[in-house]
N, C-alpha and C positions, 0 to 999 in steps of 0.2 A: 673203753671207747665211748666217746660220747655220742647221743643219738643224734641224726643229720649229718654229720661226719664221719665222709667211705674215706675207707682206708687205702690211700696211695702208695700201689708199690712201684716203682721205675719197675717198665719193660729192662731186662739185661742188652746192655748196647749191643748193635749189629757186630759181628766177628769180621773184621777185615780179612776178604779174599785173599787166600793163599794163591801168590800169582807165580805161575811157574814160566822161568823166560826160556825158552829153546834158541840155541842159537847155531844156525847151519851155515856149512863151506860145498860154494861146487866147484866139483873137481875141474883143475884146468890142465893143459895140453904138458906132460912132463910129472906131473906130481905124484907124489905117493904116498902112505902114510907115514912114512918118517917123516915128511916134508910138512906135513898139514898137520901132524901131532908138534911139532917143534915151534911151527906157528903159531899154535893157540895154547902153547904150553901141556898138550894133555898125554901120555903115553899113547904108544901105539895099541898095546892091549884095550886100554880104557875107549880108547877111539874103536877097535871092534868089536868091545862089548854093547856100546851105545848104539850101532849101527848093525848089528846080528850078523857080523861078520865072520864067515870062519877061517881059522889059520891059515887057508892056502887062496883063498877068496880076492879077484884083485875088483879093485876099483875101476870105474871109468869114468872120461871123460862126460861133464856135464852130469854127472853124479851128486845128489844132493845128500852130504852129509851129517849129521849130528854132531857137533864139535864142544855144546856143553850145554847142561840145563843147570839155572839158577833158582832158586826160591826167595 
């Protein structure tokens, strides 16, 4: 290295945020999970896995669900 001359390293470029998209369904007058999983394409199981639902658990009206998170 010669003298007078700093040695330039690039900072390592910023990491673009990992953006996670959530995307929800409220429930409407009639619906059920069959209905709202067939909708958004997702199984029913995977629809009460997202929303900590259990086996016998029902939904209601005006109910804000979990229908899918994207990355």
């Amino acid at each position: 290295q010669q003298p007078g001359v700093e040695s330039k390293t690039r900072p390592a470029p910023p990491k673009p945020a990992v953006t996670v998209q959530k995307k929800y369904h409220t429930v409407q007058r009639g619906e059920t999970l069959l209905k709202i999983g067939k909708k958004y394409r997702i199984a029913v199981e995977e629809l009460r896995k997202l929303n900590n639902l259990s086996k016998g658990q029902s939904i209601r009206i005006g109910q804000k669900l979990l229908v899918s998170v994207e990355r």
